[in-house]
N, C-alpha and C positions, 0 to 999 in steps of 0.2 A: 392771797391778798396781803399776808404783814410784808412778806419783800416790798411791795411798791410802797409801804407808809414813807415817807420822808425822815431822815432822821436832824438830831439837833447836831450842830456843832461843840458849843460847851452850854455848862451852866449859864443861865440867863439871856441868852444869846439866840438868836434868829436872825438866816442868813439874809440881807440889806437892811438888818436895824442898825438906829442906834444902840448901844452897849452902855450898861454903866454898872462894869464890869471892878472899877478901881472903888466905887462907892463902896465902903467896909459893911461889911454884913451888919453889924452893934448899930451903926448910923442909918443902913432899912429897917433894920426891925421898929427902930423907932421911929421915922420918917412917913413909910409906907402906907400903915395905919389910919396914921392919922391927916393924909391926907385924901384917903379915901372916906373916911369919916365925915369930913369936914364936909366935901363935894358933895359926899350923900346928902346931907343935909341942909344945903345950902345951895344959892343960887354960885353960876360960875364968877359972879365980879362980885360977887358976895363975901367972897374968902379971898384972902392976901396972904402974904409970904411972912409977914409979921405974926399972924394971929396961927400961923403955919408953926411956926419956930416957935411961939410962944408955949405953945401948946404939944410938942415936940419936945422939947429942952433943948433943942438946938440952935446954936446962933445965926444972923443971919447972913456972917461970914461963908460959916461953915457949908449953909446948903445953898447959896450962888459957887461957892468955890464946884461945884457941881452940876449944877441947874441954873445958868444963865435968868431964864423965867418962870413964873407959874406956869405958861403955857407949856415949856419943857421939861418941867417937872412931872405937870398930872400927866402928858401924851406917853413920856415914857414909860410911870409906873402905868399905865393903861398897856400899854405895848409889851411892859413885862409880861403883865397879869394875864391879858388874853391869851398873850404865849402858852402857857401854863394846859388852856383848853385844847392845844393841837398835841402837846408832849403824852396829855392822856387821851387821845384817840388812838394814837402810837400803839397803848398797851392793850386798849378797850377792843381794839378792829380788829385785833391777832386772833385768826383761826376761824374765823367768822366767812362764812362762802356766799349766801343769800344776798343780795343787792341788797333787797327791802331791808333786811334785817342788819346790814350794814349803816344804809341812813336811820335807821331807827335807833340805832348807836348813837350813832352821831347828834342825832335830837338829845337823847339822854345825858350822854357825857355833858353837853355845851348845857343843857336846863340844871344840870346836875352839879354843876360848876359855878354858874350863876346862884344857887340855891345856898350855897356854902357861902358864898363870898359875895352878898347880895352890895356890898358898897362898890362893888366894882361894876355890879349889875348896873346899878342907878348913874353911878358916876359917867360909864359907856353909853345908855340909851337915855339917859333924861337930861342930866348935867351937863357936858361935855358941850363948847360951841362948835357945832358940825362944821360951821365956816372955815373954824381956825383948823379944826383938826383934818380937814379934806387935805389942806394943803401941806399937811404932813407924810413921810413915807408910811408909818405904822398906820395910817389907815387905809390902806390897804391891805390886805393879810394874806402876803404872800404865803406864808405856812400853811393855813386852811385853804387855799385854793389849790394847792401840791396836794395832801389830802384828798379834796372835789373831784380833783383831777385822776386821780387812780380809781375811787371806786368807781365813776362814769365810764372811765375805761373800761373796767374789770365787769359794768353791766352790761357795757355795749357787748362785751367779749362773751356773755354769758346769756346775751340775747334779753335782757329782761329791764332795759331802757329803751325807750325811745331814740332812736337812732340818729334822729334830726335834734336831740337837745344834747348840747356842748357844756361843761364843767362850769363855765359862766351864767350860763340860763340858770343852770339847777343850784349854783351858788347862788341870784339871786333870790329864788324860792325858798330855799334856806334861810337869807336873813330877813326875808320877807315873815315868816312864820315865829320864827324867835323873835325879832325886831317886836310885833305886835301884840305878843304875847309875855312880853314883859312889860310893856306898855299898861297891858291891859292887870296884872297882877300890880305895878305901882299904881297905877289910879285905885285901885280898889283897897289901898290900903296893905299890901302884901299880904293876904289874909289866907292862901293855899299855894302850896308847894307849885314850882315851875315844870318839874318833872311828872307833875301829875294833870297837865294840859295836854303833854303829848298825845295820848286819846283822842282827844277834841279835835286834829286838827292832822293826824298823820296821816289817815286814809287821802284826804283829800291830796294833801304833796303828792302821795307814791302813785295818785291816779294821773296826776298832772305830768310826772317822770316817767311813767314805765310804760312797755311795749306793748 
């Protein structure tokens, strides 16, 4: 199964992103933060590029000399970040033969990710205007569907998916299940871990996917 994982090109990069690739490491580490911060926290017309930079220390020379708008700012750090969850499936799927227990990976890695990095959480499923961001290439996620696509292969090939359900299907079901289960932990005040819903909700996907 790790032969088929997909690999990255370079640091920060996924192949049909955008790159911002020339933005100096000292200028995300401060940037990054705090604009997932902000979005956490705040509605998306809520936060500006002033109160951005203000809070930053950066001018607002410096972060248009890079990000045209807010809109291209948060879609790419969102597009880095999510990146980040396909790099560690890479390392998490290696060795692993069972279908089930390969999506049960994949559950955990992505709630496990979100757990750690929960402004990115909030930012992707609550903040974020899905309008603007549809029309974006990064929302799509080419990476995680390369991913989909090998283990549904590697079930169908091992007999223990559904034959009739295609990398699509089951990638909906996927964000179907995270989608609403991070939903369902921000409404409630983030008050238990993400990784510890998976129980709740696995049997039903693997009954919904497999053979």
């Amino acid at each position: 199964m790790s032969k088929g994982v997909p690999k990255m090109n370079k640091k920060n990069e996924v192949p049909g992103r955008r790159t911002t690739a020339q933005l100096p490491d000292k200028l995300r580490d401060r940037l990054y933060p705090v604009v997932l911060e902000l979005f956490s926290r705040k509605d998306f017309h809520q936060v500006n590029m002033r109160e951005i930079c203000k809070l930053s220390g950066l001018s607002l020379s410096t972060v248009y000399k890079y990000f045209p708008s807010k809109e291209t700012l948060l879609f790419t750090i969102l597009d880095q970040k999510i990146s980040e969850i396909g790099e560690l499936m890479k390392v998490h799927l290696k060795g692993l033969e069972s279908t089930r227990e390969l999506f049960r990976k994949i559950f955990w890695v992505t709630m496990d990710y979100y757990d750690n990095n929960p402004g990115v959480a909030i930012t992707a499923f609550i903040t974020v205007p899905m309008r603007s961001w549809m029309r974006e290439e990064s929302y799509v996620r080419k990476d995680a569907m390369e991913i989909m696509t090998q283990v549904t292969k590697h079930g169908h090939e091992r007999k223990e998916i559904d034959p009739a359900l295609g990398p699509r299907q089951i990638m909906a079901l996927y964000y179907m299940f995270c989608h609403r289960q991070i939903q369902l932990w921000y409404y409630h005040g983030m008050r238990w871990r993400l990784v510890d819903t998976i129980p709740r909700f696995f049997n039903l996907f693997w009954k919904s996917v497999s053979s």
